[in-house]
MDAnalysis code that builds the backbone (N, CA, C; Angstrom):
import MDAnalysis as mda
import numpy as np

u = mda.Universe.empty(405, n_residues=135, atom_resindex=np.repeat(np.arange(135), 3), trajectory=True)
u.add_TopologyAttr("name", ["N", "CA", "C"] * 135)
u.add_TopologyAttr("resid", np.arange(1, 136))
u.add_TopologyAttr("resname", ["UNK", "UNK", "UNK", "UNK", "UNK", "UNK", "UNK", "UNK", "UNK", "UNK", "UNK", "UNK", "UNK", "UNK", "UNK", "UNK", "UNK", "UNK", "UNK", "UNK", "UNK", "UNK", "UNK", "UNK", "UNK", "UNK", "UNK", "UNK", "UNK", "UNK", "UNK", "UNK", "UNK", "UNK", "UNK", "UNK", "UNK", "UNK", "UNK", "UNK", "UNK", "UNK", "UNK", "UNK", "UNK", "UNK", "UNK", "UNK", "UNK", "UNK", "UNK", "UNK", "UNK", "UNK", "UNK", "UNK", "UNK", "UNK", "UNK", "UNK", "UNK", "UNK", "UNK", "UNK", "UNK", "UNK", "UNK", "UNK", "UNK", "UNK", "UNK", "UNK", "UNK", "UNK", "UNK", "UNK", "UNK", "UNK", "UNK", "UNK", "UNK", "UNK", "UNK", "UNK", "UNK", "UNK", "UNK", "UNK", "UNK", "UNK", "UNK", "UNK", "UNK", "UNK", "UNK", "UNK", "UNK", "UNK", "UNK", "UNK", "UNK", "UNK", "UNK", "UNK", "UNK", "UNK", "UNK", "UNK", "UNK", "UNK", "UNK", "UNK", "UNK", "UNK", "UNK", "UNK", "UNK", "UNK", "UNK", "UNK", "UNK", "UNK", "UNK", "UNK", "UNK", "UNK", "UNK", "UNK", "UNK", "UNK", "UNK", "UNK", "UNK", "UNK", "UNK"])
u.atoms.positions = np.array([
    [53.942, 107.388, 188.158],
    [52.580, 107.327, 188.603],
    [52.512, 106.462, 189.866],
    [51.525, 107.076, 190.964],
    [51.942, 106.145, 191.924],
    [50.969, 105.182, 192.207],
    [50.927, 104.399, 193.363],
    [50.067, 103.021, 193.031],
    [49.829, 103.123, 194.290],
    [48.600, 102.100, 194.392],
    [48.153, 101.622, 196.013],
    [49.015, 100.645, 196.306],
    [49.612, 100.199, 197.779],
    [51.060, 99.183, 197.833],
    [50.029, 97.762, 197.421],
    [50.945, 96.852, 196.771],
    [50.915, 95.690, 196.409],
    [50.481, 94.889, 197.576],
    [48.884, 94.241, 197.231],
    [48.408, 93.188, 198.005],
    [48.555, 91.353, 197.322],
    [49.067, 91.048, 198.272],
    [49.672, 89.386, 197.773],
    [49.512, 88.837, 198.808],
    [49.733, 87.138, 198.025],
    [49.567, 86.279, 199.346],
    [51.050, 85.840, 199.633],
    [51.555, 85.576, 200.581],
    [52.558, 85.733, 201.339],
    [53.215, 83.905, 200.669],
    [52.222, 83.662, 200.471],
    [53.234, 82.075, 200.163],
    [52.987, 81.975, 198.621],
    [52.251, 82.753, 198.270],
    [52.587, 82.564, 196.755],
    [53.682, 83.526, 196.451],
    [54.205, 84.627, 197.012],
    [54.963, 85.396, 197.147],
    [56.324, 84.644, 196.927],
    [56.212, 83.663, 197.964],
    [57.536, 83.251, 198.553],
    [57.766, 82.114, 197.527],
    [56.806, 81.381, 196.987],
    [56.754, 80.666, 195.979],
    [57.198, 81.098, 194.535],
    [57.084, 82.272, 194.008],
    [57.490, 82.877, 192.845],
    [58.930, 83.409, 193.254],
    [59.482, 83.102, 194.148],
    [60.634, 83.728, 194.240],
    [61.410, 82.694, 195.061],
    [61.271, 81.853, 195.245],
    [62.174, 80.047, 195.679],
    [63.409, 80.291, 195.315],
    [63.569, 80.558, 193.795],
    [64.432, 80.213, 192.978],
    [65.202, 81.175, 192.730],
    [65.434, 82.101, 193.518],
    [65.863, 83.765, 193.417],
    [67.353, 83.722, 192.915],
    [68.328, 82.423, 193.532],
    [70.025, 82.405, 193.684],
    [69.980, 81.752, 192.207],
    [68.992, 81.014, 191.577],
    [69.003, 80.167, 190.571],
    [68.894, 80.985, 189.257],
    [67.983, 82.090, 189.598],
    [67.702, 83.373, 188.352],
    [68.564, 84.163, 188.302],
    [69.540, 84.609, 189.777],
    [70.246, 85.304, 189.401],
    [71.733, 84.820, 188.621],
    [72.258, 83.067, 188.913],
    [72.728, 82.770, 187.848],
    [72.469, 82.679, 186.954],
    [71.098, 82.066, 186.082],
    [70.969, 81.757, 185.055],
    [70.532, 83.466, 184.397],
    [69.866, 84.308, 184.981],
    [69.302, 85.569, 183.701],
    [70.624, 86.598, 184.169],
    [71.089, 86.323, 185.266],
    [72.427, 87.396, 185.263],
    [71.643, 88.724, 185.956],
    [72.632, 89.669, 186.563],
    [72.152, 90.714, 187.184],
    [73.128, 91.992, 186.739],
    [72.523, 92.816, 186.584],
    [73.222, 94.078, 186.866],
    [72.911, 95.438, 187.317],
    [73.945, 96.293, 187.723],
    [73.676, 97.473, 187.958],
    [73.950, 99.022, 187.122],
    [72.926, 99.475, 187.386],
    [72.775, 100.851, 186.423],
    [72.748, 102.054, 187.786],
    [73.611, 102.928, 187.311],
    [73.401, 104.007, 188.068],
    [73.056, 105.132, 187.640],
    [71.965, 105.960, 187.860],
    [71.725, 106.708, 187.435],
    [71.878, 108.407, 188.041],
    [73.053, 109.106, 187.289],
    [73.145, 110.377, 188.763],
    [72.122, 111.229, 188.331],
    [71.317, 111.281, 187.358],
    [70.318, 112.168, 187.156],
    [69.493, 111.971, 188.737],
    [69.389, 110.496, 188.751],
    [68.287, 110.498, 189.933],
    [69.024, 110.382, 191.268],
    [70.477, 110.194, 191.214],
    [71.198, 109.471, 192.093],
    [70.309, 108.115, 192.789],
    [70.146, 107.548, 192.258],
    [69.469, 105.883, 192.257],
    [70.263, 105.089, 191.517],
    [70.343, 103.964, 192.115],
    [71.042, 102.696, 191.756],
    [69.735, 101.780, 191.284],
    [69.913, 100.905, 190.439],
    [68.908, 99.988, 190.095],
    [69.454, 98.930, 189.561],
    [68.940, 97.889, 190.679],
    [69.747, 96.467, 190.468],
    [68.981, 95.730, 189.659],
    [69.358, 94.914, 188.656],
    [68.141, 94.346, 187.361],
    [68.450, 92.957, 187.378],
    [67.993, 92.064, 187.727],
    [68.164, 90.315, 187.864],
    [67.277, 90.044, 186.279],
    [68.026, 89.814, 185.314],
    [67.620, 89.757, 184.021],
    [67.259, 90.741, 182.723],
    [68.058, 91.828, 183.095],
    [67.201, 93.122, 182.727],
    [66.666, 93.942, 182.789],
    [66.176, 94.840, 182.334],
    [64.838, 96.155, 182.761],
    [63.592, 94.932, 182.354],
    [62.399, 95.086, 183.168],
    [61.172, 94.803, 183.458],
    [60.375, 95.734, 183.716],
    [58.948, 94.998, 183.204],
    [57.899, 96.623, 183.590],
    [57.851, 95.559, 185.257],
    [57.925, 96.705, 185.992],
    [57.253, 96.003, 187.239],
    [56.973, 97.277, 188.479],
    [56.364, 97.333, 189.742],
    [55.865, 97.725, 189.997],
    [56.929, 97.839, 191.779],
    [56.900, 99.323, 192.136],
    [58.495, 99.260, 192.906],
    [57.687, 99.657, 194.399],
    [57.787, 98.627, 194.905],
    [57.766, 98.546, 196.397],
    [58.500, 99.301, 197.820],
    [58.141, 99.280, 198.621],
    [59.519, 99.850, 199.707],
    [59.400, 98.612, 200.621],
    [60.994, 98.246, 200.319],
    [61.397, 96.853, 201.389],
    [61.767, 97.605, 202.967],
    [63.362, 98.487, 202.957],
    [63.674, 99.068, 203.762],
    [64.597, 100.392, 203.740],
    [64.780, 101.686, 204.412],
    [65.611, 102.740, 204.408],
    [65.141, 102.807, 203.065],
    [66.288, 102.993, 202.421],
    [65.981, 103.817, 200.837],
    [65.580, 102.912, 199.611],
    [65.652, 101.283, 199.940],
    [65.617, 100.103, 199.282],
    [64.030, 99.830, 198.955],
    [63.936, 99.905, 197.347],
    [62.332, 99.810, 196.857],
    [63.015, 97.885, 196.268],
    [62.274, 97.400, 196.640],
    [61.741, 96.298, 195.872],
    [61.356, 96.353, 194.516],
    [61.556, 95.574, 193.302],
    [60.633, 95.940, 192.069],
    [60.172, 94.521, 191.959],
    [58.635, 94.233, 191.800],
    [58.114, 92.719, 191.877],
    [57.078, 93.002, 190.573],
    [57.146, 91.853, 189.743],
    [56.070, 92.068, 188.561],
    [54.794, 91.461, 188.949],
    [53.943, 92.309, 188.733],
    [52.638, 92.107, 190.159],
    [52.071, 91.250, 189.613],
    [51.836, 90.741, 188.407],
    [51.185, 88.956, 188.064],
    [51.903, 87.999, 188.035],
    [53.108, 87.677, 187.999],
    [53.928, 86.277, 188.639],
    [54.467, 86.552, 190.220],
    [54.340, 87.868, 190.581],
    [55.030, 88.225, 192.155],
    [56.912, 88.049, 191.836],
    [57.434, 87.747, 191.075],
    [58.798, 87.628, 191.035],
    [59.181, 89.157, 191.118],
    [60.470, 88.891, 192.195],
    [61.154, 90.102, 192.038],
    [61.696, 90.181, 190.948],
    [62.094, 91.586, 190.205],
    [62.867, 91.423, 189.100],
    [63.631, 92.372, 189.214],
    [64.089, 93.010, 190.442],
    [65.144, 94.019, 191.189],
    [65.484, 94.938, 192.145],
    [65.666, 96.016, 192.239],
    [65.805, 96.699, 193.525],
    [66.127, 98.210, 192.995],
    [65.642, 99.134, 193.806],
    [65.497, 100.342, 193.512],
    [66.556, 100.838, 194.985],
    [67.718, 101.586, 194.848],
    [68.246, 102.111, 196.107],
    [68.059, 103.914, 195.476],
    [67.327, 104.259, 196.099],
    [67.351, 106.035, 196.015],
    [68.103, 106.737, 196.951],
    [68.821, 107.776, 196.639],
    [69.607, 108.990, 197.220],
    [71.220, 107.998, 197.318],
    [71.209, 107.241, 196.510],
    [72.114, 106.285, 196.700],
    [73.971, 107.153, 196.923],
    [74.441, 107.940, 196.345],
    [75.301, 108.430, 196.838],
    [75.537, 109.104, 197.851],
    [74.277, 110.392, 197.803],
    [74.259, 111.791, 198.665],
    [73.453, 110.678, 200.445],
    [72.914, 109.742, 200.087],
    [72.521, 109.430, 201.958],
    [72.967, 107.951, 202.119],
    [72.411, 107.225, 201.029],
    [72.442, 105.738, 201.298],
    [73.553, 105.240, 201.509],
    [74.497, 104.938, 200.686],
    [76.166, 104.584, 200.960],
    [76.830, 105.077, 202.227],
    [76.669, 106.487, 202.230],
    [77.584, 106.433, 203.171],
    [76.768, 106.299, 204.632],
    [75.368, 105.532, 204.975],
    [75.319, 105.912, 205.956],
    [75.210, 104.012, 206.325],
    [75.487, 103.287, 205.190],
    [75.474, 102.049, 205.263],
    [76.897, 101.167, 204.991],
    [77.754, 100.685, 205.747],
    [79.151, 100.214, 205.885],
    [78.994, 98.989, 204.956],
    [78.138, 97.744, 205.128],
    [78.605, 97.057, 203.870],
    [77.909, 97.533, 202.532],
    [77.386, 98.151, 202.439],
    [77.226, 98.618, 200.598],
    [78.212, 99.420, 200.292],
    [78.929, 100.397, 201.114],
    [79.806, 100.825, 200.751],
    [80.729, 99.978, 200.724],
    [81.397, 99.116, 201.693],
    [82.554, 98.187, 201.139],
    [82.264, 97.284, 199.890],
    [81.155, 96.814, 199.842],
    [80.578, 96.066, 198.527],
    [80.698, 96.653, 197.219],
    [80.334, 98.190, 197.354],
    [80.685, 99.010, 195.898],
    [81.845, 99.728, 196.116],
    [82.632, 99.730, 196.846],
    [84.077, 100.278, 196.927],
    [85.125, 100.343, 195.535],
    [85.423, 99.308, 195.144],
    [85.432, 99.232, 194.170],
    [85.354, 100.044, 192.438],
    [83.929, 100.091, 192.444],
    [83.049, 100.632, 191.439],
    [83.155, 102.481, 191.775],
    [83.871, 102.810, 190.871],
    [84.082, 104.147, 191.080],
    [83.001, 105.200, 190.674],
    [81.482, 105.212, 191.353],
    [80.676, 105.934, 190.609],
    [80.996, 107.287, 191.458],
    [80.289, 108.122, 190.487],
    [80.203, 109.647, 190.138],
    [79.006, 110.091, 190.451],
    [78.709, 111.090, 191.086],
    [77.550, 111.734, 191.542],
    [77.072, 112.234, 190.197],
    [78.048, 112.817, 189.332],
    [77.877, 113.158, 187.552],
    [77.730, 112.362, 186.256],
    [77.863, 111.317, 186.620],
    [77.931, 110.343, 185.606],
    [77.421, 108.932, 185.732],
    [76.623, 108.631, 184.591],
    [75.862, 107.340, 184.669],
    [76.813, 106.590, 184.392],
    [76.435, 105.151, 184.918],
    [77.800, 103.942, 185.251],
    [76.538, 102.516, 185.171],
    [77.226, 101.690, 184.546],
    [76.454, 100.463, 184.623],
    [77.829, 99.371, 184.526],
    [76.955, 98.246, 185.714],
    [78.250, 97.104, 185.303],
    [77.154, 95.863, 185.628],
    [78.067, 94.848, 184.864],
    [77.364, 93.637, 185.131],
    [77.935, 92.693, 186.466],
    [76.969, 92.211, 187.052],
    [77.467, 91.847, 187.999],
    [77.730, 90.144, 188.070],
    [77.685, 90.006, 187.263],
    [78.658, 88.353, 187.182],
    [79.966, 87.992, 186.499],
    [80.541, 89.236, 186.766],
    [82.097, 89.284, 186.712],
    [82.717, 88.762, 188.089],
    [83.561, 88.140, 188.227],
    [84.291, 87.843, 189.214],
    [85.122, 88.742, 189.873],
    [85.192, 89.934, 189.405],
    [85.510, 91.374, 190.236],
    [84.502, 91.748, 190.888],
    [82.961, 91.363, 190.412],
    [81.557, 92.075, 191.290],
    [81.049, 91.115, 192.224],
    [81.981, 90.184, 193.143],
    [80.826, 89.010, 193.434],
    [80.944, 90.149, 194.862],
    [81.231, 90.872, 195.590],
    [81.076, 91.398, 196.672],
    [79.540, 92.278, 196.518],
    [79.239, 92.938, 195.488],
    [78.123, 93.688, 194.865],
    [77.360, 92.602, 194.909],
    [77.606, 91.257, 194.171],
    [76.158, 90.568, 193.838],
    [76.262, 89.505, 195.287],
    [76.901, 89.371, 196.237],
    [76.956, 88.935, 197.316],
    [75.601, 90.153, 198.090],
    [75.928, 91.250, 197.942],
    [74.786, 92.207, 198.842],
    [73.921, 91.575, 198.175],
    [73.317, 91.119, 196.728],
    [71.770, 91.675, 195.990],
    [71.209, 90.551, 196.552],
    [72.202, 89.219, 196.405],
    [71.615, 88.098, 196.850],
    [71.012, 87.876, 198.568],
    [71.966, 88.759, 199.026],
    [71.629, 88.598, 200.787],
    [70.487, 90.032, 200.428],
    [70.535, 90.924, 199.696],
    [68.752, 91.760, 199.949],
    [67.454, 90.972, 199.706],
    [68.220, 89.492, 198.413],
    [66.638, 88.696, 198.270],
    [66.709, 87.473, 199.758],
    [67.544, 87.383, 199.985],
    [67.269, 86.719, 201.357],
    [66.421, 87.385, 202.417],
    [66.880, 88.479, 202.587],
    [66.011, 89.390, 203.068],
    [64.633, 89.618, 203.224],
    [64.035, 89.708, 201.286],
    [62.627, 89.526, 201.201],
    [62.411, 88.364, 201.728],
    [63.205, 87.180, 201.087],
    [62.129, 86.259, 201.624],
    [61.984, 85.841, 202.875],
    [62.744, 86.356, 204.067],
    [62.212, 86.314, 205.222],
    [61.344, 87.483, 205.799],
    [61.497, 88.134, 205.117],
    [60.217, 89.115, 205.374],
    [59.028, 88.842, 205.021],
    [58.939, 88.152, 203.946],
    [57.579, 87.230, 202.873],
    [57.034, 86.508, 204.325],
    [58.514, 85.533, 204.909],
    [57.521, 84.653, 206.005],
    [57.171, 85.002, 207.131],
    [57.285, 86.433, 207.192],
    [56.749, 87.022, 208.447],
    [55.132, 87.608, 208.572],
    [54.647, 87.706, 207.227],
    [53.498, 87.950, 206.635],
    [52.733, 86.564, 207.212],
    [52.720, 85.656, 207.316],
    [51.690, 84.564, 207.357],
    [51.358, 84.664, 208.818],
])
């Protein structure tokens, strides 16, 4: 169902999400791939109901619209356009042998995935300099 885009204030924004490197150690992150949709979905604690944004290219944001915390990332067409037309996600998931046919999930605080959770953390860097471009 689709939504009108998410109106927020830019420093409470940036405020619910301070602590982004701190959540993703402590609640852990992972990735689910899904080839039904060919979408990747990055989860910093889990599945959450939350409400999926567009940050950039194929990259949705997912932010739970009453605390504003991100709680992950939506990459669509993720095999058939996104990867290959982007050099570090592909070296980052190099690795991870997904299948255009087959669903794949891994956790990403294995010490084999820190190149994967090295991208998720530099995509929330990302928001939040985008957050301070809003004011």
């Amino acid at each position: 169902m689709a939504h009108d885009p998410l109106q927020f204030d830019p420093a409470r924004f940036r405020e619910a999400n301070c602590d982004y490197l701190d959540r993703v150690e402590k609640e852990g992150v992972s990735a689910v791939y899904d080839a039904t949709l060919d979408t990747l979905f990055i989860e910093i604690g889990g599945p959450q109901k939350a409400l999926s944004e567009h940050l950039l290219d194929n990259i949705m944001f997912r932010v739970e619209p009453d605390s504003l915390r991100v709680v992950g990332f939506e990459t669509l067409d993720f095999l058939d356009d996104f990867l290959p037309n982007n050099r570090v996600f592909r070296e980052a998931f190099s690795d991870w042998k997904l299948r255009r046919d087959t669903d794949s999930q891994l956790t990403l605080m294995e010490p084999q995935c820190a190149p994967i959770r090295e991208v998720v953390e530099a995509l929330l860097g990302q928001l939040a300099r985008w957050a301070s471009c809003l004011t």
